[in-house]
DSSP file (Angstrom, degrees, kcal/mol; ACC not computed):
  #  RESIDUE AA STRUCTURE BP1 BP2  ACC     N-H-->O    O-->H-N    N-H-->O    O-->H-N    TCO  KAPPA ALPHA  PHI   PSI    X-CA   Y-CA   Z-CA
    1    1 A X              0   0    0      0, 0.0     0, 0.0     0, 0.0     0, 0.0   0.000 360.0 360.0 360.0 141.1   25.7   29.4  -12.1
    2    2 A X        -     0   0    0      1,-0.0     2,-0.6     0, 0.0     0, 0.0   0.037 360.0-135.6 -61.3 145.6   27.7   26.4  -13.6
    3    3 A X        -     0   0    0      2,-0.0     2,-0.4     0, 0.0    -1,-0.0  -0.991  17.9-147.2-103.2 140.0   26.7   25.6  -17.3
    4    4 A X        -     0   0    0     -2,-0.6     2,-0.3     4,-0.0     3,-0.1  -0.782   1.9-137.7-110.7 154.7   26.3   22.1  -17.8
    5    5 A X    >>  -     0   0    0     -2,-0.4     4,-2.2     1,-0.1     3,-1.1  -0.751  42.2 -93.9-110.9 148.7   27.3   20.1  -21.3
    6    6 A X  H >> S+     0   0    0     -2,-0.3     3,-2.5     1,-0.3     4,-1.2   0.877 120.0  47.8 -25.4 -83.1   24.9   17.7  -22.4
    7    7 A X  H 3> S+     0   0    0      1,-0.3     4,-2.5     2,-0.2    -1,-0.3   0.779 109.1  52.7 -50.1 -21.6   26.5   14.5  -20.9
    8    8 A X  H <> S+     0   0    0     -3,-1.1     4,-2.3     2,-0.2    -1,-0.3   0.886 104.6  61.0 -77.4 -30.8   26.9   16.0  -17.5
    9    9 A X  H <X S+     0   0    0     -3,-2.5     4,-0.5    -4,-2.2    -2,-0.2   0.994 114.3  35.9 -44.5 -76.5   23.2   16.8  -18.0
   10   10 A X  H  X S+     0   0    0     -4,-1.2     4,-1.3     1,-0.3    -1,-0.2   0.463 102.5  67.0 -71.3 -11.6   22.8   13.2  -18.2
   11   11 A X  H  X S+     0   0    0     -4,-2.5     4,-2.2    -5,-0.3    -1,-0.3   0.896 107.6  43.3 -21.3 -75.7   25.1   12.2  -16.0
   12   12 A X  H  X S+     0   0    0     -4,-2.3     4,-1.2    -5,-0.3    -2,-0.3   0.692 107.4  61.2 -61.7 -31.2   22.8   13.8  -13.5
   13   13 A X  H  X S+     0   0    0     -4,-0.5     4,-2.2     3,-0.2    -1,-0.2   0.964 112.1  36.0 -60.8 -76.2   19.7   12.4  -15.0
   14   14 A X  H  < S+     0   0    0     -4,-1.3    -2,-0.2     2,-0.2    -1,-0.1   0.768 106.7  61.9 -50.2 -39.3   20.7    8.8  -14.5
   15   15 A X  H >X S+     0   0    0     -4,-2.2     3,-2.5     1,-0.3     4,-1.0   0.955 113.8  48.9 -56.0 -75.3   22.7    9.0  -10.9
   16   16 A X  H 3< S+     0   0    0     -4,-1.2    -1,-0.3     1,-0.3    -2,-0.2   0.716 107.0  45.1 -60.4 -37.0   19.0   10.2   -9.8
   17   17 A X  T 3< S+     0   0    0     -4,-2.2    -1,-0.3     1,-0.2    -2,-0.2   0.528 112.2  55.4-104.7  37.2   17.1    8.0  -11.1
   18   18 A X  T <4 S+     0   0    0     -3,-2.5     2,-0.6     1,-0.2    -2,-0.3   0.817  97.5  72.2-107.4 -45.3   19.7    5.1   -9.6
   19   19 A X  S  < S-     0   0    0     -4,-1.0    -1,-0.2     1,-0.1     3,-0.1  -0.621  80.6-148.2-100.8 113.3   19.4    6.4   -6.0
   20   20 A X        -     0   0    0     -2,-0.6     2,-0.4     1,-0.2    -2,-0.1   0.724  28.3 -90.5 -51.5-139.1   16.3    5.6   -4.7
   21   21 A X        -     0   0    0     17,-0.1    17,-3.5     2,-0.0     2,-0.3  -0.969  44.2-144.9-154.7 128.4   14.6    7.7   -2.3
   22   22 A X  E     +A   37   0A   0     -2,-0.4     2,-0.3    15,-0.2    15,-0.2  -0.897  25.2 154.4-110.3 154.9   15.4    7.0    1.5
   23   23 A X  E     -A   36   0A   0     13,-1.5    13,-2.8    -2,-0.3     2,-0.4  -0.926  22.3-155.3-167.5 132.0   13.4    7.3    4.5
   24   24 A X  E     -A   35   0A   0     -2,-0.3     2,-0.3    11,-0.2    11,-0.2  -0.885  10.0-165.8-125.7 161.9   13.2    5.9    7.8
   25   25 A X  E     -A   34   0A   0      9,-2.4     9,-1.8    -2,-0.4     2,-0.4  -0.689  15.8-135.7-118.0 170.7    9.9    5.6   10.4
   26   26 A X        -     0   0    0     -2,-0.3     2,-1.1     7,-0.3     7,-0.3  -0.991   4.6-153.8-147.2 107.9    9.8    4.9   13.8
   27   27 A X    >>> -     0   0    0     -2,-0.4     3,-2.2     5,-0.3     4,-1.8  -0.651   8.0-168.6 -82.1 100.8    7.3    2.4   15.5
   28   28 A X  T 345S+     0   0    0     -2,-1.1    -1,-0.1     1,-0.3     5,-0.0   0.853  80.9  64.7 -77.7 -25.4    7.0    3.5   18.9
   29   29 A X  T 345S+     0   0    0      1,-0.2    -1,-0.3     2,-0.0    -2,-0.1   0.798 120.1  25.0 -51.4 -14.7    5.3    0.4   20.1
   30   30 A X  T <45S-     0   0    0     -3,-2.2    -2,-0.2     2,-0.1    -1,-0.2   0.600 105.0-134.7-110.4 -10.4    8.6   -1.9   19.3
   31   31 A X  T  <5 +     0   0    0     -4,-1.8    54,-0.6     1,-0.1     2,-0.3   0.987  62.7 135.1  30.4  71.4   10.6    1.4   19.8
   32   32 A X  E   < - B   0  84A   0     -5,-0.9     2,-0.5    52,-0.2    -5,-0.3  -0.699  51.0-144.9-128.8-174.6   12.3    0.3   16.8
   33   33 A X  E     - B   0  83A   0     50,-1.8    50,-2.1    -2,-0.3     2,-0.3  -0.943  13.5-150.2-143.7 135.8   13.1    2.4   13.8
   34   34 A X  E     -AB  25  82A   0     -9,-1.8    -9,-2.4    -2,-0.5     2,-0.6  -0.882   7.0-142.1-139.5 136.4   13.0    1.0   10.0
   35   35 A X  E     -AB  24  81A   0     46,-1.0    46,-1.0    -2,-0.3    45,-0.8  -0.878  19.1-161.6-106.2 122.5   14.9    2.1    7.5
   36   36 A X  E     -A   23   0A   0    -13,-2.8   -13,-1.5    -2,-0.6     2,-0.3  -0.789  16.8-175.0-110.6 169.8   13.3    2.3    4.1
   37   37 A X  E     -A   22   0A   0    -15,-0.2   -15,-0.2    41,-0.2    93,-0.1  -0.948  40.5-110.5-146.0 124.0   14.6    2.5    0.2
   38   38 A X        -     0   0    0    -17,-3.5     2,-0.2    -2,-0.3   -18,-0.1  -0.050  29.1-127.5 -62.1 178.4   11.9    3.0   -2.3
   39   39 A X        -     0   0    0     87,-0.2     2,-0.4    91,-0.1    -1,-0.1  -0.615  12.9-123.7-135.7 159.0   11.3    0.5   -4.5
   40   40 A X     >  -     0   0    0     -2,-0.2     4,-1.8     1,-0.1     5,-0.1  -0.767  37.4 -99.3-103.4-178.8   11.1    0.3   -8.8
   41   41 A X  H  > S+     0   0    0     -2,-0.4     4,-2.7     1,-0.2    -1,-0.1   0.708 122.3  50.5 -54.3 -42.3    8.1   -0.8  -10.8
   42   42 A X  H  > S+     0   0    0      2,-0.2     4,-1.7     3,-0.2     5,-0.3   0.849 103.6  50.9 -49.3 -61.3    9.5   -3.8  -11.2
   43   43 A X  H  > S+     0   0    0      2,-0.2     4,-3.3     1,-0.2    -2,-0.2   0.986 118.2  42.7 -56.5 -51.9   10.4   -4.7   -7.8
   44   44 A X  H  X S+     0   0    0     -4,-1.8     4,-3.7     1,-0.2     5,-0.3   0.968 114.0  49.8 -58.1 -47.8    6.6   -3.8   -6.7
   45   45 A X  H  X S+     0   0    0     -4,-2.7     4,-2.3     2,-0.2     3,-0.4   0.929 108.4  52.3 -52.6 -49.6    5.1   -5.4   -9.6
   46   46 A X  H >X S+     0   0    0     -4,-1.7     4,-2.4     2,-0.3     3,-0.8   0.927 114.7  44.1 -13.3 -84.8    7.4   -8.8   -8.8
   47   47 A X  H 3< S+     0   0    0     -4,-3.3    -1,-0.3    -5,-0.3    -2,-0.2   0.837 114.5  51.4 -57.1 -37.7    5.9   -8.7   -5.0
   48   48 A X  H >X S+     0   0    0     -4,-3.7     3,-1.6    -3,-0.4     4,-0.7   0.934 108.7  50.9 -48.4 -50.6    2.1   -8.0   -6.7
   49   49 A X  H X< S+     0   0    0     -4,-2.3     3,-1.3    -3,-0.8    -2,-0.2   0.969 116.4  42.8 -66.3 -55.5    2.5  -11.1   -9.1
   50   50 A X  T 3< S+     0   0    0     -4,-2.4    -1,-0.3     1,-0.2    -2,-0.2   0.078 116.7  41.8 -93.5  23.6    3.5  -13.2   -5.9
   51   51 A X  T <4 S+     0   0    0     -3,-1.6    15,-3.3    -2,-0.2    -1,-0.2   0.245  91.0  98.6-135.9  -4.9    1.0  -12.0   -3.5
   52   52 A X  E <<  -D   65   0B   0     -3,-1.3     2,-0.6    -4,-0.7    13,-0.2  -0.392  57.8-162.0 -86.6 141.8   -2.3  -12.0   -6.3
   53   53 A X  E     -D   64   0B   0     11,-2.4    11,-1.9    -2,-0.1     2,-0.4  -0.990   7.8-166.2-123.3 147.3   -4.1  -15.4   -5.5
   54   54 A X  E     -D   63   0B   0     -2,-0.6     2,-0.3     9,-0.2     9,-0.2  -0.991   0.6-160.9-144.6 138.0   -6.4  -16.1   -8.7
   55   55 A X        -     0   0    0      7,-1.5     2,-0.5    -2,-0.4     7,-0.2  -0.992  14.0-135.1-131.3 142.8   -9.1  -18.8   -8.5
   56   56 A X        +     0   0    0     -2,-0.3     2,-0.2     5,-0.2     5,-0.2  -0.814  28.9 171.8-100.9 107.3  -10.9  -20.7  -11.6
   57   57 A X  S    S-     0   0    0      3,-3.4    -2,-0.0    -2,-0.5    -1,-0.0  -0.814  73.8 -30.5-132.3  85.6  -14.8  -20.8  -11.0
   58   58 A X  S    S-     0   0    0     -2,-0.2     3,-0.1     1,-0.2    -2,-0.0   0.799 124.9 -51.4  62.9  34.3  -16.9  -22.1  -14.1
   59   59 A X  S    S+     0   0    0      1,-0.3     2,-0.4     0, 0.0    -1,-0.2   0.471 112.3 118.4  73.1  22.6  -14.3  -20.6  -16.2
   60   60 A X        -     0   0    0      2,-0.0    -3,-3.4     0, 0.0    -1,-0.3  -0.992  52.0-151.0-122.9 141.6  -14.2  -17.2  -14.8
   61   61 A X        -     0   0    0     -2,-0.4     2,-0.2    -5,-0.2    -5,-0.2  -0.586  15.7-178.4 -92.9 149.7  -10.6  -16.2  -13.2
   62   62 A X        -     0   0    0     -2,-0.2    -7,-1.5    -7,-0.2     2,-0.3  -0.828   6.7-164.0-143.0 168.6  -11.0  -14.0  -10.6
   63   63 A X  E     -D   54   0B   0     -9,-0.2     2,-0.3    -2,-0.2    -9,-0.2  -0.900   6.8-177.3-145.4 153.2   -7.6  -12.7   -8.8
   64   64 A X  E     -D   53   0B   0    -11,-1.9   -11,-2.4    -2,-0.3     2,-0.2  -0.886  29.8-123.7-168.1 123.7   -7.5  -10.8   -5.2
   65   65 A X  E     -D   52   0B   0     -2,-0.3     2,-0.7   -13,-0.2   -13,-0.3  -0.487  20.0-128.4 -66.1 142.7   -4.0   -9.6   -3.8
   66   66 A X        -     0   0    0    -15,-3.3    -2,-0.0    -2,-0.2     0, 0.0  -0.969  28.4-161.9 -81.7 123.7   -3.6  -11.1   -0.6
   67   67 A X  S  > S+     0   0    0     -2,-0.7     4,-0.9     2,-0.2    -1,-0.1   0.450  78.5  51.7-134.4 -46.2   -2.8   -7.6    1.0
   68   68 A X  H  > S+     0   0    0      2,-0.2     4,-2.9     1,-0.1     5,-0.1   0.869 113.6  50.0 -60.4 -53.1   -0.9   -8.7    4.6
   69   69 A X  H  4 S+     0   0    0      2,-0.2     4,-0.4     1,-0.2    -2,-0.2   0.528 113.0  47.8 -68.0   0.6    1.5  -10.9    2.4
   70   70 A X  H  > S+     0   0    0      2,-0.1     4,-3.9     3,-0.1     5,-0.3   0.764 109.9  46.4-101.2 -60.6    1.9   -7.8    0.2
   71   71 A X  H  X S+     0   0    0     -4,-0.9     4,-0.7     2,-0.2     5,-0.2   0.914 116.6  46.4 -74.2 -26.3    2.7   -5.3    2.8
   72   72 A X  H >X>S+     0   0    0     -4,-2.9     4,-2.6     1,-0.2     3,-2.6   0.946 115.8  47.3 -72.3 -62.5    5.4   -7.9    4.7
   73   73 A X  H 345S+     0   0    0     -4,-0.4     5,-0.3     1,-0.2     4,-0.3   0.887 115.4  45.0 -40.0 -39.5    6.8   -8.7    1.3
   74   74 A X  H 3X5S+     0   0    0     -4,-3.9     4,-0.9     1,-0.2    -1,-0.2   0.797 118.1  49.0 -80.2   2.4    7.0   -4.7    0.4
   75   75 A X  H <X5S+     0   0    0     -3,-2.6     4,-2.4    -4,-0.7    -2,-0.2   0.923 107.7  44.4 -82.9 -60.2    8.3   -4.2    3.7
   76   76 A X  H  <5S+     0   0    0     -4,-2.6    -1,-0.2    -5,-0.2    -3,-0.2   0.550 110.8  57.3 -79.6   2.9   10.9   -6.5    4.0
   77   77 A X  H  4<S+     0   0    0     -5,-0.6    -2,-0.2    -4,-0.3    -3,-0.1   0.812 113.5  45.1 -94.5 -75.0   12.3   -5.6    0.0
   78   78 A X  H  < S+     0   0    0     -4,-0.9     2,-0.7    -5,-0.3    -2,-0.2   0.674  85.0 105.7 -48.4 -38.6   12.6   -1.8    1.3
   79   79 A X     <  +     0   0    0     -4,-2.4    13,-0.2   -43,-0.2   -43,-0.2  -0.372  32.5 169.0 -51.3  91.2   14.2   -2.3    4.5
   80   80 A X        -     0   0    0    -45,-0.8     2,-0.3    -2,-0.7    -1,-0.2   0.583  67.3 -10.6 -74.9 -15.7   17.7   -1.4    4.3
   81   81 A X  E     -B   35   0A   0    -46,-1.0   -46,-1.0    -3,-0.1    -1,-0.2  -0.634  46.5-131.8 176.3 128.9   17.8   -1.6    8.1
   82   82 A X  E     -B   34   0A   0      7,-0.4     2,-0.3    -2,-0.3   -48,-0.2  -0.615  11.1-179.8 -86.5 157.2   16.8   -2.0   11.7
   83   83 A X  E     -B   33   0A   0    -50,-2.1   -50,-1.8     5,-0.2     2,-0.3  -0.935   5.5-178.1-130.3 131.8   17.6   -0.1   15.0
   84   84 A X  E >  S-BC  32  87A   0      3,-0.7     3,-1.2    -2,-0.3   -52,-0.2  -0.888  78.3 -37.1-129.1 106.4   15.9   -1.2   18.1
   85   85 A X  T 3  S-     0   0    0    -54,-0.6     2,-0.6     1,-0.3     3,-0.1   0.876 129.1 -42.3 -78.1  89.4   16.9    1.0   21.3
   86   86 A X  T 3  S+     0   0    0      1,-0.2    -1,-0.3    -3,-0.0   -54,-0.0  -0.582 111.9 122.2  92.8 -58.4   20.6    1.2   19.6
   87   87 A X  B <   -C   84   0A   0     -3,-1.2     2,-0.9    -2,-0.6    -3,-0.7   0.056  51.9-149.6 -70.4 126.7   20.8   -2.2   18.6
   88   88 A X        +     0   0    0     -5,-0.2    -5,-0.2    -3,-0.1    -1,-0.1  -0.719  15.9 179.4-115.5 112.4   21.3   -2.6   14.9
   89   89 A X        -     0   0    0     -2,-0.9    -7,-0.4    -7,-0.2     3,-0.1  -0.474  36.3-115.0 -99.9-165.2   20.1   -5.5   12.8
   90   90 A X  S    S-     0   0    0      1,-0.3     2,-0.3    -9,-0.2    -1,-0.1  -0.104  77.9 -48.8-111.2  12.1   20.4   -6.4    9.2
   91   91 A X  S    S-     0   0    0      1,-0.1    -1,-0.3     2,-0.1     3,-0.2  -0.782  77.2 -67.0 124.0-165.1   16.7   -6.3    8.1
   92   92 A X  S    S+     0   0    0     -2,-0.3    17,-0.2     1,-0.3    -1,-0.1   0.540 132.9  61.6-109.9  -8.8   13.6   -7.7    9.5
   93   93 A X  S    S+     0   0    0      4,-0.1    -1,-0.3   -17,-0.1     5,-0.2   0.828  74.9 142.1 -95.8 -24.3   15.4  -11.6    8.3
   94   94 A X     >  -     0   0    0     -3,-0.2     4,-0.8     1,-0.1     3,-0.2   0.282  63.2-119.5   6.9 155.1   18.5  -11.0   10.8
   95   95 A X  H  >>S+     0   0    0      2,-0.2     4,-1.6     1,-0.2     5,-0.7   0.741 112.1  58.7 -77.4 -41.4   19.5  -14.1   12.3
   96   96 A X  H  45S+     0   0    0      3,-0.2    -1,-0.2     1,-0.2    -2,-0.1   0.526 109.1  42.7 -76.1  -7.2   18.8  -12.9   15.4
   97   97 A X  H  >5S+     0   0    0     -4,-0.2     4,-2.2    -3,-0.2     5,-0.4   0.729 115.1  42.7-102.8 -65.4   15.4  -12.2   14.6
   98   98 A X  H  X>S+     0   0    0     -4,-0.8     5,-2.3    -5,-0.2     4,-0.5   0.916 113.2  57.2 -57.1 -54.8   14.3  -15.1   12.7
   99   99 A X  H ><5S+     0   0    0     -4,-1.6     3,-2.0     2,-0.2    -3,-0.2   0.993 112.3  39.6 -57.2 -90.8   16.3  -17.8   15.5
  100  100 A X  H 34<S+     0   0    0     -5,-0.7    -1,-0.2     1,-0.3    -2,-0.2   0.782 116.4  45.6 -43.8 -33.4   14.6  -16.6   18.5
  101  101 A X  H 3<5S-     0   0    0     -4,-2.2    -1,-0.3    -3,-0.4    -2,-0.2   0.462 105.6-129.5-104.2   4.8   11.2  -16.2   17.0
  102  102 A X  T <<5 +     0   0    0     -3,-2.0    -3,-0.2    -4,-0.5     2,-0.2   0.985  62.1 149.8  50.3  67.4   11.9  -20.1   15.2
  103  103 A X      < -     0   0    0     -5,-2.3    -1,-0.2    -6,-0.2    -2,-0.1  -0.761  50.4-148.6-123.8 155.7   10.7  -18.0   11.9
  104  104 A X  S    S+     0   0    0     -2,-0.2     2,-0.2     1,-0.1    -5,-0.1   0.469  70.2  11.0-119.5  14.6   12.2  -19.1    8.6
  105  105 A X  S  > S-     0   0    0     -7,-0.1     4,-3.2   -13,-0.1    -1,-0.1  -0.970  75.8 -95.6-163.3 165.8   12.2  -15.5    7.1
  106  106 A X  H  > S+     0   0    0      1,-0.2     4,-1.6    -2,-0.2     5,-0.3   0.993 113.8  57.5 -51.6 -50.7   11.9  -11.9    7.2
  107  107 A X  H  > S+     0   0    0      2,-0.2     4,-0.8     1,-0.2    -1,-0.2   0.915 106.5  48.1 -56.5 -40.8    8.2  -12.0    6.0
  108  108 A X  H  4 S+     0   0    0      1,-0.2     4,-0.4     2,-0.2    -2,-0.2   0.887 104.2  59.3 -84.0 -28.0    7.1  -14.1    8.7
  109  109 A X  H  X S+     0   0    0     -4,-3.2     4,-0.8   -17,-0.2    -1,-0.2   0.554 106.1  47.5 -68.8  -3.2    8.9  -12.0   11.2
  110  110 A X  H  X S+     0   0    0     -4,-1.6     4,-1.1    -3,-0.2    -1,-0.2   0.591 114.4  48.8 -94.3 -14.0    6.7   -8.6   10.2
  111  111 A X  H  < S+     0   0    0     -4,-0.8    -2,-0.2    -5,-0.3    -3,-0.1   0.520 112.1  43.7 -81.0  -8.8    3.6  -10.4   10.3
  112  112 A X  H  4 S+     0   0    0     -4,-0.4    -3,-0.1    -5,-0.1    -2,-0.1   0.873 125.9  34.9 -98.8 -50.1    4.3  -11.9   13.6
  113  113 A X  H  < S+     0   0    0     -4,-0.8     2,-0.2    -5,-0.1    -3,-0.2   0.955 106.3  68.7 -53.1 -60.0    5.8   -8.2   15.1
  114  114 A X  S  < S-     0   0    0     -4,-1.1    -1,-0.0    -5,-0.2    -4,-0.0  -0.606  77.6-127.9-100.5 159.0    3.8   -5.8   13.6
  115  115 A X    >>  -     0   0    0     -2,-0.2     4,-2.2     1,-0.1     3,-1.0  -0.164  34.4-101.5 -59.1 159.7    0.0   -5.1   14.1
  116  116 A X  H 3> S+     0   0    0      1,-0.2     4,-1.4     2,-0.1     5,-0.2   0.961 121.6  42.9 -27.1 -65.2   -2.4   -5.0   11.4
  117  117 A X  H 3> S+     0   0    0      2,-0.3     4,-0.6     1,-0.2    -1,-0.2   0.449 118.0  49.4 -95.3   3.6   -2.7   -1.0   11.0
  118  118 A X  H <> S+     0   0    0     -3,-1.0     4,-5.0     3,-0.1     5,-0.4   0.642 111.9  46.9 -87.7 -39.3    1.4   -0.6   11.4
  119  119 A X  H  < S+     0   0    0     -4,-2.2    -2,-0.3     1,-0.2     4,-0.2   0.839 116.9  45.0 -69.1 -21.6    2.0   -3.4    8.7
  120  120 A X  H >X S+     0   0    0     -4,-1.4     4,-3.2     2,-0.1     3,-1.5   0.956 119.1  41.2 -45.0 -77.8   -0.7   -1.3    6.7
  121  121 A X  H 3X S+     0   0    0     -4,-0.6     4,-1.3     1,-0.3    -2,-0.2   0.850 119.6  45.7 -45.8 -47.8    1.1    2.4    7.6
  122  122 A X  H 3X S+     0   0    0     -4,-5.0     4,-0.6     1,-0.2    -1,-0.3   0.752 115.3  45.0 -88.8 -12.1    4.5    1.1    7.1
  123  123 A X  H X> S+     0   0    0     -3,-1.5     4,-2.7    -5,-0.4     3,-0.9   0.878 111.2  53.2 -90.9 -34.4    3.6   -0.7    3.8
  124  124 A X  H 3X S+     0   0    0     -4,-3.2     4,-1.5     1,-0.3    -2,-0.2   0.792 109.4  50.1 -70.4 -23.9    1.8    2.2    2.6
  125  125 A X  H 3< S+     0   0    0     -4,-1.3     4,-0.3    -5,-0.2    -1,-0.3   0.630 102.8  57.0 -53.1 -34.0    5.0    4.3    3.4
  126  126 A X  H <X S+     0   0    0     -3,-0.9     4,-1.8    -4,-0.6     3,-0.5   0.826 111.0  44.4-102.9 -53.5    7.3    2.0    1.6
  127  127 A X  H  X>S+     0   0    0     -4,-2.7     5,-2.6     1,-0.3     4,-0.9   0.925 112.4  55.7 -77.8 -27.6    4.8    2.6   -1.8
  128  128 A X  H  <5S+     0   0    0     -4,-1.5    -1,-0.3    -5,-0.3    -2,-0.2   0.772 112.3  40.5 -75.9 -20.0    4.8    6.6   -0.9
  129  129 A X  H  45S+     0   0    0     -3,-0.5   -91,-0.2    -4,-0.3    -2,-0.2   0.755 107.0  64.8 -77.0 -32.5    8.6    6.7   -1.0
  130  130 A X  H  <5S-     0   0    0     -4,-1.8    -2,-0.2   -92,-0.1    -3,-0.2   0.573 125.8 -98.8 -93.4 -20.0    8.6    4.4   -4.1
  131  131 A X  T ><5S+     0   0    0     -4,-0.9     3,-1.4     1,-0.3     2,-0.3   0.058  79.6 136.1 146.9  -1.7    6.9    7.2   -6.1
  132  132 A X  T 3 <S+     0   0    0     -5,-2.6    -1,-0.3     1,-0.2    -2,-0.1  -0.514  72.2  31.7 -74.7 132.6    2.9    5.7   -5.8
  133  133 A X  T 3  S+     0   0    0      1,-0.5     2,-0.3    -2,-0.3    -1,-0.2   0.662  77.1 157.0 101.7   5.3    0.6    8.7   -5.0
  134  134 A X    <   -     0   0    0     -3,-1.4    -1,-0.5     1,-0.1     2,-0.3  -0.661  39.1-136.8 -70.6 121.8    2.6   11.2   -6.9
  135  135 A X    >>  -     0   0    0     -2,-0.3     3,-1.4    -3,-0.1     4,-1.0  -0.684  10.2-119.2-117.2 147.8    0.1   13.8   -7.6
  136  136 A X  G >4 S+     0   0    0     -2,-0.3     3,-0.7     1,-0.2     5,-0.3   0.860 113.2  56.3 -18.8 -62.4   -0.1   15.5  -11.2
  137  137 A X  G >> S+     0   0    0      1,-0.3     3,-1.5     2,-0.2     4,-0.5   0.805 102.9  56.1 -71.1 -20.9    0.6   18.9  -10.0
  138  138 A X  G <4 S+     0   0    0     -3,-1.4    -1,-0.3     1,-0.3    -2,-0.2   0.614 104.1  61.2 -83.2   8.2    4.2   17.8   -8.1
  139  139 A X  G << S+     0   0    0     -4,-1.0    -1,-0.3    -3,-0.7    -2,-0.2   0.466 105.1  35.2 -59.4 -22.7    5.1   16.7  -11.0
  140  140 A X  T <4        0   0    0     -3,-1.5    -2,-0.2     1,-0.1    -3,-0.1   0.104 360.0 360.0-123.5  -3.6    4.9   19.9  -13.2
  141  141 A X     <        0   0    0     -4,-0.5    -3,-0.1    -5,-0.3    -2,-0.1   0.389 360.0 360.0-109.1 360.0    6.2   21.8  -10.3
């Protein structure tokens, strides 16, 4: 086995935690397959901040994520790519996508395509690649 010197150590430390984690699912109602890229803390929080609606009621804030706009937004950040029986677009905002369905983004086309419980599954996919749900023990292992 190789010995490694400090900086190669850390070499290796950083290259990992620059390449995200990839993964792709397959929606067999569209027959399409989506390509995902996990996401950072940053990137999720960003799309949380812009999906939280907060209303002012006798001076108490109360805030509730909107939850649909949250899973298209985490959807459409992770999506490195579509395939639909071959066909390959450029993410759920494609031209070709957006122009036919006279949508003026990517978000509105994964709320308009996918059902509730896929835009759920697939959003919830995008946050289990992205590192949420990481249980203690794979962590020490």
């Amino acid at each position: 086995m190789e010995q490694l010197n400090e900086q190669q150590i850390l070499d290796c430390l950083f290259e990992t935690a620059t390449n995200l984690p990839e993964e792709a699912v397959f929606i067999k109602r569209l027959d399409m397959r989506v390509f995902l890229q996990g996401l950072t803390t940053s990137k999720v929080d960003a799309i949380r901040e812009r999906c939280t609606i907060r209303k002012t009621v006798k001076g108490q804030t109360t805030e509730k994520v909107d939850t649909e706009q949250f899973n298209a937004a985490l959807i459409k950040e992770a999506t490195t790519s579509l395939e639909v029986k071959g066909l390959k677009l450029n993410g759920w905002g494609d031209e070709r996508l957006t122009s036919r369905l006279k949508l003026s983004g990517g978000e509105e086309v994964i709320r308009r395509m996918l059902l509730a419980g896929e835009l759920d599954a697939v959003g919830d996919k995008v946050l289990e690649i992205s590192g949420f749900g990481v249980d203690i023990e794979d962590v020490k292992n």
